[in-house]
C-alpha positions in Angstrom: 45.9 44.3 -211.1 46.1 44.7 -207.2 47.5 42.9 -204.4 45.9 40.6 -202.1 45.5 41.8 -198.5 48.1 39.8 -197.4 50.5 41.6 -199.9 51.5 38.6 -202.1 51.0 38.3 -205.8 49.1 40.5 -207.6 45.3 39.9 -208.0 43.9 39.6 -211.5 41.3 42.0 -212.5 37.8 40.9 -213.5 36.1 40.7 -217.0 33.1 42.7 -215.5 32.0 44.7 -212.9 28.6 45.7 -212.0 27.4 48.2 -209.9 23.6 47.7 -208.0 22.7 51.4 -206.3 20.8 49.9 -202.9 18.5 52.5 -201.3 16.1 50.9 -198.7 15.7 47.8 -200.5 15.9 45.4 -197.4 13.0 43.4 -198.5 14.6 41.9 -201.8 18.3 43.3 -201.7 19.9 39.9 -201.1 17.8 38.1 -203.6 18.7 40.5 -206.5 22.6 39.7 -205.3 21.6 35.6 -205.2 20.2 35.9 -208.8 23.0 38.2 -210.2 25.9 36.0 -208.7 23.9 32.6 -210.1 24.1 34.1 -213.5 27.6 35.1 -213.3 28.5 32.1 -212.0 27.2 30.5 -214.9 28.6 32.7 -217.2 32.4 32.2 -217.4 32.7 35.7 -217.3 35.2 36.6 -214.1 33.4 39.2 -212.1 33.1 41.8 -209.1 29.6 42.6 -207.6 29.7 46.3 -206.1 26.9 46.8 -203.8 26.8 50.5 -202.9 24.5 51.4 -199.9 23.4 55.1 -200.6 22.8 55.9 -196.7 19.4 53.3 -196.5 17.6 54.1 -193.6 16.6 50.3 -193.5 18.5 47.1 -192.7 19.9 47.1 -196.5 23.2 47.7 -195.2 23.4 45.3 -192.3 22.0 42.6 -194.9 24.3 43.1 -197.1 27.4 43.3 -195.1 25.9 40.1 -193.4 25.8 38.3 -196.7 29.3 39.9 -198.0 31.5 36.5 -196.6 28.6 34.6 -198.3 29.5 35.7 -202.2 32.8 35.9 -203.0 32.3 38.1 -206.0 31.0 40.4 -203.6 31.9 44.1 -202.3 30.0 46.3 -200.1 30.6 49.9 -200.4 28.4 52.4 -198.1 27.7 56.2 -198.3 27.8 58.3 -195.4 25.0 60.5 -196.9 23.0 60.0 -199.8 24.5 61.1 -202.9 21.8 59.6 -205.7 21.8 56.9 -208.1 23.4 59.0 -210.5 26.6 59.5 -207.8 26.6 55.5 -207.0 26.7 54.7 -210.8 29.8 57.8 -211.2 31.4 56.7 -208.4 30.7 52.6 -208.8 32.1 53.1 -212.3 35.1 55.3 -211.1 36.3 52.0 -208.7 35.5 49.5 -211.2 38.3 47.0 -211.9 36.5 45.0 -215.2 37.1 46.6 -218.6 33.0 46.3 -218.7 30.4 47.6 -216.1 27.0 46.5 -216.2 24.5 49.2 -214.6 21.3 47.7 -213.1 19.1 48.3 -210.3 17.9 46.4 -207.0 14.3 46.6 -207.2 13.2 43.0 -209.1 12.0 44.9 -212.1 15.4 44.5 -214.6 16.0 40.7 -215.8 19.3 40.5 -214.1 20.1 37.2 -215.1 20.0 38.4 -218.5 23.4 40.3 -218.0 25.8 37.5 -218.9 23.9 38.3 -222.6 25.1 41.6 -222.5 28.4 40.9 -221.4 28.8 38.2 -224.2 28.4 40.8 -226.6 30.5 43.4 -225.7 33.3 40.3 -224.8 32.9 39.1 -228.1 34.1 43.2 -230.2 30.4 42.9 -231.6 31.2 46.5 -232.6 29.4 47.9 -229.9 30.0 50.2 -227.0 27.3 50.2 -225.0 24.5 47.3 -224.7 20.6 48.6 -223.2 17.9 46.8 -222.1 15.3 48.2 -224.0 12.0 47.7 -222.0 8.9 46.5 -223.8 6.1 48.2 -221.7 6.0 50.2 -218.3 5.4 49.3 -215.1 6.4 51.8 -213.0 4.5 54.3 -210.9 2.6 57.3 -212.4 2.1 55.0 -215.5 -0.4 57.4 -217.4 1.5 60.1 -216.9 4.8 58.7 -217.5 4.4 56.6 -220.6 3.3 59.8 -223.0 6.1 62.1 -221.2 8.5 59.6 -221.4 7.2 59.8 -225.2 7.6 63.1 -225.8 11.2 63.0 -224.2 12.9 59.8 -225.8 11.3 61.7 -229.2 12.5 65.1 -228.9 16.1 62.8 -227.9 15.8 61.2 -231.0 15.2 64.1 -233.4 18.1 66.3 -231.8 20.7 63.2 -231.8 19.2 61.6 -235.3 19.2 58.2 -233.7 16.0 56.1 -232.8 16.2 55.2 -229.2 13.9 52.6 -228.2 14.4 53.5 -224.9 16.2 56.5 -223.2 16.4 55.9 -219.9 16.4 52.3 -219.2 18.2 51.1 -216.0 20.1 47.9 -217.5 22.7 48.2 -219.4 26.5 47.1 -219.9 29.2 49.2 -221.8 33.3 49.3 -221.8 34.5 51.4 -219.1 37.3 53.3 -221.2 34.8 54.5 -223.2 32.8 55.6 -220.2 35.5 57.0 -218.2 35.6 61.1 -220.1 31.3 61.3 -219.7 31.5 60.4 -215.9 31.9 63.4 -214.7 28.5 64.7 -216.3 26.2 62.6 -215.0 23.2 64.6 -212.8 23.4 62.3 -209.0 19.5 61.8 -210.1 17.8 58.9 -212.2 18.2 61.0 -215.6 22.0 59.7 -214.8 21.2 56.8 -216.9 20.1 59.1 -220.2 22.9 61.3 -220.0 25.3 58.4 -220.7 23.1 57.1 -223.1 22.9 60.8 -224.9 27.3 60.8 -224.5 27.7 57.8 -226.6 25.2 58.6 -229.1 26.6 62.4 -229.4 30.0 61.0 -230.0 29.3 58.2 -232.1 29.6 55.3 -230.0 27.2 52.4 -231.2 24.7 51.6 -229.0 22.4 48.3 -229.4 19.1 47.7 -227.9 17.9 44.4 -226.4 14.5 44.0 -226.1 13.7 42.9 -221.9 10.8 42.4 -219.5 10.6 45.2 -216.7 8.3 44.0 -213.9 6.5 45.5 -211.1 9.0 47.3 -208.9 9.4 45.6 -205.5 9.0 47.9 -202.1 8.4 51.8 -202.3 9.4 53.8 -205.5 11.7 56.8 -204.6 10.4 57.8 -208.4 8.7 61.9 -208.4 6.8 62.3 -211.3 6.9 66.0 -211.3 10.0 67.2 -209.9 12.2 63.6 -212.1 10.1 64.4 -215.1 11.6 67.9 -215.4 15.2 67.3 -214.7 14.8 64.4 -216.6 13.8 66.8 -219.7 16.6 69.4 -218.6 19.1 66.7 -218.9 18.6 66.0 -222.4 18.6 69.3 -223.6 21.4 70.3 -221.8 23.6 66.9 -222.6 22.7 67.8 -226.5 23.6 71.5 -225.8 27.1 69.8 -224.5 27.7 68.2 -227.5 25.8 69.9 -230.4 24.2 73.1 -229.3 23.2 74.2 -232.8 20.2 71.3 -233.1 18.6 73.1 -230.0 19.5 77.2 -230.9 19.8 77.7 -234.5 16.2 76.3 -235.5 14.8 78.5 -232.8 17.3 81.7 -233.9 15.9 80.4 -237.8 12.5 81.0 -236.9 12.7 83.9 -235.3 14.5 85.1 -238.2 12.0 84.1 -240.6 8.6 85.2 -238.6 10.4 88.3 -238.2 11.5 88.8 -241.9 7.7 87.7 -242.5 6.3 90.4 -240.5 8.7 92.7 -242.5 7.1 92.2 -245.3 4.1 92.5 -244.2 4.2 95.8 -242.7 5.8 97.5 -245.4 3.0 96.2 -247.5 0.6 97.3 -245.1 2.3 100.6 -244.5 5.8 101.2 -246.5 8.7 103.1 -244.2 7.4 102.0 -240.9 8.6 99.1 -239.0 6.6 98.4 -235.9 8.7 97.5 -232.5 7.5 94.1 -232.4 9.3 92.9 -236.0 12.5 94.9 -234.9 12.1 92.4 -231.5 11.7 89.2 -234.0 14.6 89.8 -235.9 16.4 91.1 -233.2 15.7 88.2 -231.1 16.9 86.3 -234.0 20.0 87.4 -234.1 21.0 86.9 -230.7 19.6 83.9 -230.2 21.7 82.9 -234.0 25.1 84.3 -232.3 25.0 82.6 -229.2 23.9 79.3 -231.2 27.4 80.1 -233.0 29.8 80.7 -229.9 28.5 78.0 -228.1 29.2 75.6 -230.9 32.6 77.3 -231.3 33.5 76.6 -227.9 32.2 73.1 -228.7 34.6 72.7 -230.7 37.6 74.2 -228.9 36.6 72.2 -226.1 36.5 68.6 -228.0 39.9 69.8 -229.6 41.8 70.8 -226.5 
């Protein structure tokens, strides 16, 4: 609870809080707040609408601070330099006042008057910590390059968390905030934000559903770099399963370096006995290191999670 601005009594929180990143999105900005606010209206569901303007270089913040008397539900927070949807989502979550936050974008593309489904189920203990909108085709920019990478990624995801994850790195998606609150502080300020804190619940055993959603053509300019998003993207989830279980990435690597090496042993003492050539003493070599640091890291792992 909080108090009023006129000091009385204390105001009661809301069930939900959802936080829309806006970043030059003065062409559609206050129709994606008209059609979340309808929804949640219509909902039940008592509510807070945090607008964060990530330094726009457009009239998204003028529009929205024009349209803040306008929706009740409504509060407009701006950046003095911009941080990153990843930093508006940390940050938005960090100020939240509802027990569940609902992550979506401003752009037209994420069914937003969908999110009173989410809600219901994570208002109703379902069992589930985390609800995602899991897109059934892409639309976005870059679309032949994107939809095998984005493959490739959400498959090498799933094999080193042994989950299937119909989508890694949609944009929608509601979750309880406690739960949230000890990842927050390792989301990227970049889009891959949105698969890190998919890859935190999943590492720790936090059930995650998937709801199947539209995505439509984006409206206005995408801020989306295929090269330069695609890689940090891919860094991101080896580095959040490193967090949390660095043997799946360095002990099948230190394994097979082990057994090419032991291999090439073999081999050469078959091919000439009593001599071992540099390049087997590198393989096993290589092995081994590569086998200790896969060891240390998962022992500080460990020391970590039980400190």
């Amino acid at each position: 609870m909080s108090l009023n601005q006129e000091g009385g009594a204390p105001e009661q929180a809301p069930d939900v809080t959802i936080v829309l990143p806006c970043y030059n999105e003065q062409e559609h900005v206050i129709k994606e707040v008209e059609r979340v606010c309808a929804a949640m209206d219509a909902s039940g569901h008592t509510y807070e609408l945090l607008a964060v303007d990530d330094a726009s270089t457009d009239d998204t913040l003028a529009l929205l601070r024009e349209a803040e008397p306008l929706f009740p539900h409504l509060r407009v927070v701006a950046f003095g330099h911009n941080g990153g949807a990843g930093t508006v989502r940390r940050l938005g979550t960090q100020r939240a006042r509802g027990r569940i936050v609902v992550w979506t974008d401003a752009d037209m593309t994420y069914p937003n008057e969908r999110i009173p489904e989410f809600v219901d189920l994570l208002a109703a203990d379902s069992g589930f910590d985390q609800v995602v909108g899991a897109r059934t085709q892409e639309s976005g920019s870059h679309r032949v390059l994107r939809v095998p990478m984005k493959w490739l990624i959400r498959k090498l995801a799933e094999r080193l968390t042994n989950t299937r994850i119909p989508d890694l790195n949609s944009g929608l998606r509601a979750f309880r905030r406690e739960v949230s609150l000890p990842y927050l502080r390792l989301l990227p300020p970049g889009f891959s934000c949105v698969t890190t804190l998919t890859l935190a619940f999943l590492s720790n055993q936090h059930p995650v559903l998937y709801i199947p959603i539209d995505y439509a053509k984006r409206s206005g300019t995408s801020k989306f770099h295929f090269v330069r998003d695609a890689y940090r993207y891919l860094l991101q989830v080896l580095r959040m399963v490193m967090y949390f279980n660095p043997l799946k990435v360095l002990m099948p690597l230190a394994l097979w370096l082990l057994g090419i090496g032991a291999a090439k042993f073999v081999f050469d003492q078959v091919r000439q006995p009593l001599y071992v050539p540099n390049n087997t003493i590198m393989l096993v070599t290589s092995g081994l290191i590569v086998a200790a640091m896969a060891l240390l890291a998962d022992l500080i792992v460990r020391s970590r999670d039980g400190s």
